[in-house]
C-alpha positions as CSV (number, residue, x, y, z in Angstrom):
1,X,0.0,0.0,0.0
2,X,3.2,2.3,0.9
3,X,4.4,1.7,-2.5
4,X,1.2,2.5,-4.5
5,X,0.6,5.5,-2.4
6,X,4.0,6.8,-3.5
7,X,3.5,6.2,-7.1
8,X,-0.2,7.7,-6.7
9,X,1.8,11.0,-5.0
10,X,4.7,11.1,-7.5
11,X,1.8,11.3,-10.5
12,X,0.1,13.8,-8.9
13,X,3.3,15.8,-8.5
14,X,4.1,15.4,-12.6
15,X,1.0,16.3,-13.6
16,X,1.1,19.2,-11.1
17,X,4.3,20.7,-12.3
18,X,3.2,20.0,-16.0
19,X,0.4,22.2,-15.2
20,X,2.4,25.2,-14.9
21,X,4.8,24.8,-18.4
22,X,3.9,27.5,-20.6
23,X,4.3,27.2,-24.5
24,X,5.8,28.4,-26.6
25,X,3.6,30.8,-28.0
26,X,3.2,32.0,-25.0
27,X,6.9,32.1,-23.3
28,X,7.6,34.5,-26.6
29,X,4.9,36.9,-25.8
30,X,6.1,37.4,-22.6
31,X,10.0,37.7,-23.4
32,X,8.8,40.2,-25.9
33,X,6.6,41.6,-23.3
34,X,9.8,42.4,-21.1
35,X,11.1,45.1,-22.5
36,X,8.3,47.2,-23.7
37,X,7.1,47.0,-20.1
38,X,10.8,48.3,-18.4
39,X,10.3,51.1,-20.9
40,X,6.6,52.1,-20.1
41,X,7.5,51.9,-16.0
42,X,10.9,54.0,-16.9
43,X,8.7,56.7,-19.0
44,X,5.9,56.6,-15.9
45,X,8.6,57.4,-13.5
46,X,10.2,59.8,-15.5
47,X,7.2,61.7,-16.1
48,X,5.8,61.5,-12.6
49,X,9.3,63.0,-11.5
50,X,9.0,65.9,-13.9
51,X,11.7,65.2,-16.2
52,X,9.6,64.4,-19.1
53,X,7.3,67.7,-19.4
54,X,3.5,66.7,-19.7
55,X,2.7,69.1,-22.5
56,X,5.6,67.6,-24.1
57,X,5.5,63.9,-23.5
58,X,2.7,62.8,-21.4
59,X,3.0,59.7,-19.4
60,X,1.2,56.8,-20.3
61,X,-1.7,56.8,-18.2
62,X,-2.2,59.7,-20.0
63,X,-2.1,58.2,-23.1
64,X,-3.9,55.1,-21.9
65,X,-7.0,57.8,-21.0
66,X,-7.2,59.4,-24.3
67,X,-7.4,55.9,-26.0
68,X,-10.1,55.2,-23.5
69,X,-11.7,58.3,-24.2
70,X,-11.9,57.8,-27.8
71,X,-13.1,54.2,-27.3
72,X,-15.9,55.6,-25.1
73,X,-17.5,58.0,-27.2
74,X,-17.4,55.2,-30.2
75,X,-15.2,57.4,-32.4
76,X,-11.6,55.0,-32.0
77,X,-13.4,52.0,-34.2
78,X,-14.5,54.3,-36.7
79,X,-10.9,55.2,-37.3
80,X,-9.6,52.2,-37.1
81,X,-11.9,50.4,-39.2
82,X,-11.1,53.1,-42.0
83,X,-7.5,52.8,-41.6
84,X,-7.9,49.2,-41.9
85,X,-10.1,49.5,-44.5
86,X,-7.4,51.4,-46.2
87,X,-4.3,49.0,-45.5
88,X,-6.1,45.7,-46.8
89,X,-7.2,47.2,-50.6
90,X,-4.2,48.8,-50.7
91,X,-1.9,45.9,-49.5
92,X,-4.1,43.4,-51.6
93,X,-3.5,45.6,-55.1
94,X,0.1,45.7,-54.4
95,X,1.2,42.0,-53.8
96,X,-1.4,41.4,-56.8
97,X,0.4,43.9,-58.9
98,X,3.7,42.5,-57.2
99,X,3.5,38.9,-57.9
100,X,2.5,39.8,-61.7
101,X,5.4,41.9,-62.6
102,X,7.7,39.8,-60.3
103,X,7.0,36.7,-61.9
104,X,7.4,37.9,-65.5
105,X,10.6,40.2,-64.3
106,X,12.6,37.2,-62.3
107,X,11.5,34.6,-64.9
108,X,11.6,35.6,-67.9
109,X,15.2,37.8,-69.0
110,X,13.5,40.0,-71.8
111,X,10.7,41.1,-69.4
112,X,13.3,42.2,-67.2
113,X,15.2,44.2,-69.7
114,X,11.9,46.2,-70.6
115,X,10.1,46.4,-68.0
116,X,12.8,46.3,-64.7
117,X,14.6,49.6,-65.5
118,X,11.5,51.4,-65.6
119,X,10.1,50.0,-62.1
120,X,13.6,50.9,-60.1
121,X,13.1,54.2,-61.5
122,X,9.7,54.7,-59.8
123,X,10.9,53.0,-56.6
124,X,13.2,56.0,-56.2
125,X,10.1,58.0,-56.1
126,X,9.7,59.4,-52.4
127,X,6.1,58.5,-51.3
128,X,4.9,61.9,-50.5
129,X,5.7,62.9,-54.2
130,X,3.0,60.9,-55.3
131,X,0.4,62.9,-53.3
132,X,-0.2,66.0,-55.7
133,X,-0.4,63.3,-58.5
134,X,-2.7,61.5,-57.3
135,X,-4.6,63.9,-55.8
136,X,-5.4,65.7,-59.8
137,X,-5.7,61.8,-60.9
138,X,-8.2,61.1,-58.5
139,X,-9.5,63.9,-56.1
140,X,-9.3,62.8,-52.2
141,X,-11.2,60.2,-52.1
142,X,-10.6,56.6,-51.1
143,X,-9.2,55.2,-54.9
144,X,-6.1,58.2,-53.9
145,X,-5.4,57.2,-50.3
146,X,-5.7,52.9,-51.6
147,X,-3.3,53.8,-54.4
148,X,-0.8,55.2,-53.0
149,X,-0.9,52.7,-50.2
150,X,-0.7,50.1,-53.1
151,X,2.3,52.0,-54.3
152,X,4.4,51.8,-51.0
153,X,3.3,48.0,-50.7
154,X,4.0,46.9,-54.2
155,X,7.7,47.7,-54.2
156,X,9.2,45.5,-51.2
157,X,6.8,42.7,-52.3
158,X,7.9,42.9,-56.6
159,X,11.9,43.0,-55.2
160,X,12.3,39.8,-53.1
161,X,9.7,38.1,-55.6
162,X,12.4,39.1,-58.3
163,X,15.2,37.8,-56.1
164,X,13.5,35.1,-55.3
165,X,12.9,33.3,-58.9
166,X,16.6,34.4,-59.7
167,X,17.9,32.6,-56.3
168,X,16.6,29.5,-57.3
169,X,19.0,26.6,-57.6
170,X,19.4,25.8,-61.2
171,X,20.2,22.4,-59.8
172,X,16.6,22.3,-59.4
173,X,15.2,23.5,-62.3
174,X,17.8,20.8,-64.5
175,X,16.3,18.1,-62.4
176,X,12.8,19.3,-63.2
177,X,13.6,19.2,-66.8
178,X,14.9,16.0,-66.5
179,X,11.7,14.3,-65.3
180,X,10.1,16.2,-68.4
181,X,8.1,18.9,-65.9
182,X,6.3,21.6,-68.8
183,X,6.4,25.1,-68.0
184,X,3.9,25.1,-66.2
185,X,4.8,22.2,-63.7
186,X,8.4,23.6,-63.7
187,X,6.7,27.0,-62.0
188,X,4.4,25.4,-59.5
189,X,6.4,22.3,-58.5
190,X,10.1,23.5,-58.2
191,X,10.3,27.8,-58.9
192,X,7.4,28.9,-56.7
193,X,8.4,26.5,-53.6
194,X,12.2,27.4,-54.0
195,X,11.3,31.2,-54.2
196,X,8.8,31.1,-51.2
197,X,10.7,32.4,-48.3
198,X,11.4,35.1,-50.3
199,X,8.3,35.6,-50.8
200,X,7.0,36.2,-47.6
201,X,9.7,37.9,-46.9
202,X,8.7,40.6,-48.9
203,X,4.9,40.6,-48.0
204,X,6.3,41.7,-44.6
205,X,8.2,44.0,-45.5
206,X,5.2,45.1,-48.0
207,X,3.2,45.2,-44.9
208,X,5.2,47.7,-43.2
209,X,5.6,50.1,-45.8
210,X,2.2,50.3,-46.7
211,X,1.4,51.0,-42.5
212,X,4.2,54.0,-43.1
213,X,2.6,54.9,-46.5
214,X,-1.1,55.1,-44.4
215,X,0.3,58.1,-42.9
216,X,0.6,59.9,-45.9
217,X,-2.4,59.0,-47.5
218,X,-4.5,59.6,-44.4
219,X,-2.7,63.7,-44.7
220,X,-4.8,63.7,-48.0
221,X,-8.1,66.1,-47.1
222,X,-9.0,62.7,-45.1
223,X,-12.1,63.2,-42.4
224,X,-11.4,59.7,-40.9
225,X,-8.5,57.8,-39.8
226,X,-5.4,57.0,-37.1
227,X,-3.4,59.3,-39.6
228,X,-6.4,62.0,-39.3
229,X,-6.2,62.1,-35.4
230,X,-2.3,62.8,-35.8
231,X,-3.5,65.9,-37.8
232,X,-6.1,66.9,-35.2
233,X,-4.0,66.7,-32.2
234,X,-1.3,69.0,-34.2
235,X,-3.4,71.7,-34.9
236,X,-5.1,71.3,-31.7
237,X,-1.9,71.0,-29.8
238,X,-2.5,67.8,-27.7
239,X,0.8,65.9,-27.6
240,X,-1.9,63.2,-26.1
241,X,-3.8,62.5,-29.3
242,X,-0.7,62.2,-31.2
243,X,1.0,60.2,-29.3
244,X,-2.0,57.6,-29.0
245,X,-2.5,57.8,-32.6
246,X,1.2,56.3,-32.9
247,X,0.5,53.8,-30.6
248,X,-2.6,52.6,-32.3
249,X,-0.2,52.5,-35.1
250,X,2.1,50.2,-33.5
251,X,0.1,48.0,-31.7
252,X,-2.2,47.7,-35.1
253,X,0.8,46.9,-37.2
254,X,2.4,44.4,-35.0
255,X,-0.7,42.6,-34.6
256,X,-1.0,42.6,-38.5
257,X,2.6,41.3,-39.2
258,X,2.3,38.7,-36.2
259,X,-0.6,37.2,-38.7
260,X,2.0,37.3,-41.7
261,X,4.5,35.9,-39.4
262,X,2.7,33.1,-38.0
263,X,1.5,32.3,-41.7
264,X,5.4,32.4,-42.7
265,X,6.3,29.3,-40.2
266,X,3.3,27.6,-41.0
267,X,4.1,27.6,-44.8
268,X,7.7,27.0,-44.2
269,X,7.4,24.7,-42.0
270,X,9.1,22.2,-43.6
271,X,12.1,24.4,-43.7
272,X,15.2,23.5,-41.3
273,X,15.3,26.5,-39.4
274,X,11.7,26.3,-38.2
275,X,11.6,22.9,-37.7
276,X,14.5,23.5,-35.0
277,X,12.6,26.4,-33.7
278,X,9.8,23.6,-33.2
């Protein structure tokens, strides 16, 4: 009876301490959690100390209320919807546009000779230079603000696509051929998977131009928006609004590209590296 009780009281104790094991997912928000947190306590103290000046840089209660105040009178989803709203068309036309010219530019060698030198030459375009021209193309309305969103995202995205299908092991491609793949096949079995992480990689990074490129179109005659309340906290001088606005910003684009990033492993997970981070 001794014996079995010991064994019934070591169980209990493993399944007790295998209780409290947190996952993965979850032992990476909190390490991630770590420093933003030593930050906000250090910018709390600082301000409730006086050395940060409140009309300056409030602290983050401060901030914290303002969001809460926005939230309350019902106005904080209606910009973010809109802002949303703005980021998905215009990050959707992009990688569409992207993943057309890409494909044709990395794959084929006389597409790249027409239609590559053109494309670098708008990518050295600054963003905001787009604004009058879009503006006369298509007033203030929403098709000018997606656009030029579309513009910011479509870059990143259409350069690591490129790299991509031109990074691919030729290795590959001669073994393809050698099992008689078509065209066709060729693309879907051995150039697409090769070029993949590459891929992604530029959808991020597509992703977080086109949040920076919201900015800009939200400064075009917009009545709505994250990027409208930085406006209205300028010209009404409330360091509050503004600074809430560019956390919504940040919390809104880290939860976007933590959706890319866990679609990343997921595809790739047959990858080495993710399999070790497994």
């Amino acid at each position: 009876m001794n014996i079995k009780g010991e064994a019934v009281s070591r169980q209990i104790k493993v399944k007790s301490k295998t209780q409290f094991v947190l996952s993965g997912n979850v032992k990476i928000i909190l390490l991630g959690s770590i420093i933003p947190a030593i930050l906000l306590v250090v910018w709390q103290y600082l301000s409730h100390i006086g050395v940060l000046e409140a009309h300056l840089m409030p602290a983050p209660t401060v901030i914290l209320a303002k969001i809460i105040e926005f939230a309350g009178d019902g106005s904080l989803w209606g910009h973010i919807g809109i802002t949303l709203y703005r980021i998905f068309f215009g990050f959707l036309i992009g990688v569409v546009a992207a993943v057309l010219f890409g494909s044709l530019v990395g794959y084929f060698r006389v597409a790249e000779a027409l239609l590559d030198p053109m494309l670098q030459a708008f990518r050295s375009i600054p963003s905001l230079a787009w604004v009058p021209l879009f503006i006369l193309w298509m007033g203030i309305a929403e098709p000018s603000k997606i656009t030029l969103i579309a513009v910011g995202v479509f870059f990143p995205v259409y350069l690591n696509i490129v790299s991509g299908i031109q990074g691919v092991d030729r290795k590959l491609i001669e073994v393809g051929k050698i099992y008689n793949f078509s065209t066709f096949e060729l693309i879907r079995k051995v150039i697409l998977p090769a070029s993949l992480p590459s891929f992604l990689v530029g959808i991020r990074s597509g992703l977080g131009l086109g949040w920076m490129f919201v900015v800009a179109a939200e400064l075009m005659g917009a009545s709505q928006g994250i990027g409208y309340l930085l406006v209205v906290g300028q010209n009404s001088y409330s360091p509050e609004t503004v600074i809430a606005s560019i956390v919504l910003f940040a919390i809104l684009g880290k939860i976007t590209d933590s959706i890319l990033k866990k679609t990343e492993e997921k595809t790739l997970h047959w990858q080495d590296s993710y399999v070790k981070k497994a």
